[in-house]
C-alpha positions as CSV (number, residue, x, y, z in Angstrom):
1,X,29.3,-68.3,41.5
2,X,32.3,-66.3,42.1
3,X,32.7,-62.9,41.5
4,X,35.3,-63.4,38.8
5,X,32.5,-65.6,36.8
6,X,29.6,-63.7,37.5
7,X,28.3,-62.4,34.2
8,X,29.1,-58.2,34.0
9,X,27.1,-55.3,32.8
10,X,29.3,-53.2,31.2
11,X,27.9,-49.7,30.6
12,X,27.3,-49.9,26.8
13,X,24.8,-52.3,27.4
14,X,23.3,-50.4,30.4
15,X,22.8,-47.5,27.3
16,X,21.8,-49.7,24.8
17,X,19.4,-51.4,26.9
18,X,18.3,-47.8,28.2
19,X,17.8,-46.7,24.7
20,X,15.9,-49.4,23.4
21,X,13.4,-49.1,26.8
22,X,12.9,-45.6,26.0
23,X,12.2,-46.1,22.2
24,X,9.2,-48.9,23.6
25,X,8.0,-46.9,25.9
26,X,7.6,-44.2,23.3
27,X,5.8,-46.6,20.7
28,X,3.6,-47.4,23.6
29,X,2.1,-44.2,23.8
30,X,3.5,-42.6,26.1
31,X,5.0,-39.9,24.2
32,X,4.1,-37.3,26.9
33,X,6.8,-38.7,28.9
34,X,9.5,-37.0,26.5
35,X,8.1,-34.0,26.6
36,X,10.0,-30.8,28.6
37,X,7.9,-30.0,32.1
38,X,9.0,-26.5,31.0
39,X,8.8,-25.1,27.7
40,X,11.9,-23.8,26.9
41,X,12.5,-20.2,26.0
42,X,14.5,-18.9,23.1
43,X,15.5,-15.6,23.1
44,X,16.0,-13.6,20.0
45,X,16.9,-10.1,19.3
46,X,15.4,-8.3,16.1
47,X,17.9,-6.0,13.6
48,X,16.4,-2.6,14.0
49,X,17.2,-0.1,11.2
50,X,21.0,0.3,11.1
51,X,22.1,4.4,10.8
52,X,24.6,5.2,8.6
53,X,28.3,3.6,9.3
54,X,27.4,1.1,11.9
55,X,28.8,-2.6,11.3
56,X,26.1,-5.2,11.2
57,X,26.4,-8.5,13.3
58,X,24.6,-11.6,13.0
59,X,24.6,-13.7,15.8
60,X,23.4,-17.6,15.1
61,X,22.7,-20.0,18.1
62,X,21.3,-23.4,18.4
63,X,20.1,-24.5,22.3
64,X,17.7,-27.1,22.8
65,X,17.0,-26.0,26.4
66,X,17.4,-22.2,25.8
67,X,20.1,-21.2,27.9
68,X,22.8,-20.8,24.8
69,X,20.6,-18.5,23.5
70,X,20.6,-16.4,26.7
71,X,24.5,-16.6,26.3
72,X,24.1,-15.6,22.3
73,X,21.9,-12.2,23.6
74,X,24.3,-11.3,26.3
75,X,26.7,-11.7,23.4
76,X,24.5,-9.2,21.4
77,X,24.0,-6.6,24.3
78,X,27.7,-6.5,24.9
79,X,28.1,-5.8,21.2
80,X,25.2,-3.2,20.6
81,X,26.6,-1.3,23.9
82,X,30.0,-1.4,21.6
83,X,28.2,0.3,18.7
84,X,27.2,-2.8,16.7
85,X,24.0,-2.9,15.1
86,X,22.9,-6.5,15.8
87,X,20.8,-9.3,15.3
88,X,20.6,-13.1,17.4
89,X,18.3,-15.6,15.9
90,X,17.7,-19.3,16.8
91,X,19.4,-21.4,13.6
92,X,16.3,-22.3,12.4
93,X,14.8,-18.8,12.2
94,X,18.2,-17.3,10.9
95,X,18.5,-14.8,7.6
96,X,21.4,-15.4,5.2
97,X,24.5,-14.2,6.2
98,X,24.7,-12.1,3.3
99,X,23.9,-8.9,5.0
100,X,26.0,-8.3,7.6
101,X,29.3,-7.1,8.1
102,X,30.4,-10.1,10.2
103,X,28.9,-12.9,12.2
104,X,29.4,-15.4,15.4
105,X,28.0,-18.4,15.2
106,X,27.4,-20.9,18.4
107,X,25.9,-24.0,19.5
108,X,25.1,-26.3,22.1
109,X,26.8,-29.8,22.4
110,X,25.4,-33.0,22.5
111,X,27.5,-36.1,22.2
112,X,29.9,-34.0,21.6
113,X,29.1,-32.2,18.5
114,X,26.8,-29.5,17.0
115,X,23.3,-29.3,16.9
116,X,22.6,-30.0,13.5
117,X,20.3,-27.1,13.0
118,X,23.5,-25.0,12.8
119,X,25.4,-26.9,10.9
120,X,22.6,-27.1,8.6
121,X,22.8,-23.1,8.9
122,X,26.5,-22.9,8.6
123,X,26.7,-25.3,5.1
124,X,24.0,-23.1,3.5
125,X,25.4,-20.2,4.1
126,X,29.5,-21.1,3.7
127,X,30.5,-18.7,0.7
128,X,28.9,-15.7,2.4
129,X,30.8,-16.6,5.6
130,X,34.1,-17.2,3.8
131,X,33.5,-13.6,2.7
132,X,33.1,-11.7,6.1
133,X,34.9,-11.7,9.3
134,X,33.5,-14.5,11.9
135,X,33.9,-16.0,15.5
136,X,32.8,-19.2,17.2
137,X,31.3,-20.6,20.4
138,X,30.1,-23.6,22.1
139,X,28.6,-23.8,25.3
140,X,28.3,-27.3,27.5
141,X,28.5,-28.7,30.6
142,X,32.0,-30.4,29.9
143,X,33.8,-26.8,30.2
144,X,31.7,-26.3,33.2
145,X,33.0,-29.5,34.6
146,X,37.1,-28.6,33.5
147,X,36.6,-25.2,35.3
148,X,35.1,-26.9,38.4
149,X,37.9,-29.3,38.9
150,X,40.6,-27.3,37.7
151,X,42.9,-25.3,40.6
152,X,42.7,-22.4,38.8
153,X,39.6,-22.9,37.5
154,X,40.8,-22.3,34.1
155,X,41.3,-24.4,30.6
156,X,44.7,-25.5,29.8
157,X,46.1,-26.8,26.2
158,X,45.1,-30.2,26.6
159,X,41.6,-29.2,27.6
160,X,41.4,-27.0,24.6
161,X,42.9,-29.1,22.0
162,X,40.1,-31.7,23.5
163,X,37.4,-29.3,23.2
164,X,38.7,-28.2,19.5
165,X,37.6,-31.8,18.2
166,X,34.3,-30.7,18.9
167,X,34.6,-28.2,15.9
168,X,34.7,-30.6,13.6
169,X,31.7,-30.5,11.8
170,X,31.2,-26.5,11.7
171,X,34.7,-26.5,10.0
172,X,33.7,-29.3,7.2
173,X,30.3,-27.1,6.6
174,X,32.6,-24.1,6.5
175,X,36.3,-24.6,5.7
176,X,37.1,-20.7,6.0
177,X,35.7,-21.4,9.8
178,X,39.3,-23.2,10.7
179,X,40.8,-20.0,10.9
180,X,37.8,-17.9,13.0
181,X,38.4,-17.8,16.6
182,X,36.5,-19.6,18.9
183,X,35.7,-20.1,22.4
184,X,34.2,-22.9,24.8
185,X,31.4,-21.4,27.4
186,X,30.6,-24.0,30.1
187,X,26.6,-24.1,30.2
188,X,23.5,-24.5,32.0
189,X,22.1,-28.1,32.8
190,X,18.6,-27.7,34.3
191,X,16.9,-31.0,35.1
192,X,13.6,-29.4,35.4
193,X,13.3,-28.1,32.0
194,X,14.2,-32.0,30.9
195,X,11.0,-34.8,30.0
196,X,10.7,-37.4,32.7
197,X,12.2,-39.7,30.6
198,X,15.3,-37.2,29.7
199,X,16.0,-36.6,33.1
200,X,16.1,-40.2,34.1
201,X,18.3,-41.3,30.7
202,X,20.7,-38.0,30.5
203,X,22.3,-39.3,34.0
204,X,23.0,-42.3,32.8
205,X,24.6,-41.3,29.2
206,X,26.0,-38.7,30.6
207,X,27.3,-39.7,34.5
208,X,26.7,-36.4,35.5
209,X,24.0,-36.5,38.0
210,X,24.5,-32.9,39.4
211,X,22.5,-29.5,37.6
212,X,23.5,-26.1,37.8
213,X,23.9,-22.6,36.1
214,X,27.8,-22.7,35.4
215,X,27.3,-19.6,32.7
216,X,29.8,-16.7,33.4
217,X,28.8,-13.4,31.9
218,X,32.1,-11.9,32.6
219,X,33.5,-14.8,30.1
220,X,30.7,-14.4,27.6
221,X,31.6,-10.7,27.3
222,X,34.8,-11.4,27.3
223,X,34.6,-13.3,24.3
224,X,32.4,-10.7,22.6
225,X,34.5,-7.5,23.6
226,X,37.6,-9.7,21.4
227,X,35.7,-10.7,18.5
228,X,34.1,-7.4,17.9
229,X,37.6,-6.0,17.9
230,X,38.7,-8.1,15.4
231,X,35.5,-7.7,13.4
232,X,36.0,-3.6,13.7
233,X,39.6,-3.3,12.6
């Protein structure tokens, strides 16, 4: 058989073949294969009693490995050095928005969106936010991967206006969200922290084979030092 007749994989079926493996494997009992080799941490910073005068920030996250929520609490330490009186939670553990003075609200990305947990978060809580000043973030290993092959190891307007598409879902939870500014972190991909079966099947959705810490404090407080601005004036 030549090669122009030889029957071809193409890489949907490699997935959907992966996927369906991994859901037989996992009705075989063998569930312990999907769980993390390390339980992931995620970090959260209690409100303590606000004095007199001081603006009150909510920051929300959602991670499912932990290391956005790192990002949301140097996020918080840059803004309590700034005079804030602050609180990060995990979407699932956050309070309503209602009583703070402004919020910033960030996720994680897989398959390109949202974790639904904040979405979740932001929907509930959409009038309160429409009603306050606000900021978004996302952090993922596709901005990591622009900054590493970019020259100047920046993001340009195409990149951005790719990235952007990724806001789609926060904005239809929360239409007064389209006009909050917003900012795309690269992230933390740490194979170790994955299931067995996770870090065998994330190469292969992904084609990214390589881990690393790409985070950038500098960046993260960056971003905070400009929203808080904003959120004071």
């Amino acid at each position: 058989m030549s090669d122009d007749t030889k029957p071809r994989l193409s890489r949907r079926r490699v997935l959907k073949w992966s996927g369906l493996t991994l859901a037989a494997l996992a009705a075989g009992g063998i569930g312990w294969q999907f769980r993390p080799v390390v339980e992931a941490q995620f970090p959260e910073i209690a409100l303590s009693d606000a004095e007199p005068g001081r603006l009150k920030l909510l920051i929300v996250y959602g991670s499912k490995l932990g290391s956005t929520g790192e990002q949301a609490v140097w996020m918080g330490e840059t803004a309590a050095m700034a005079g804030f009186a602050v609180q990060v939670a995990r979407a699932e553990n956050a309070p309503p928005a209602d009583a703070f003075d402004a919020v910033i609200v960030g996720s994680a990305i897989r398959s390109s969106k949202w974790l639904p947990e904040v979405i979740d978060w932001v929907a509930v809580n959409r009038d309160a936010l429409a009603a306050k000043p606000a900021a978004l973030f996302e952090a993922c290993m596709t901005v990591a991967g622009i900054i590493e092959s970019t020259p100047d190891h920046r993001l340009g307007p195409a990149h951005l206006a790719s990235l952007a598409e990724h806001l789609a879902g926060v904005h239809a939870a929360a239409p007064a969200l389209k006009s909050a500014p917003a900012a795309f972190l690269p992230g933390c991909l740490d194979y170790e922290k994955m299931s067995p079966m996770l870090r065998v099947g994330f190469p292969i959705a992904t084609g990214r084979l390589s881990s690393g810490d790409f985070r950038d404090k500098d960046m993260v407080r960056g971003f905070t030092e400009s929203a808080i601005a904003g959120f004071a004036a």
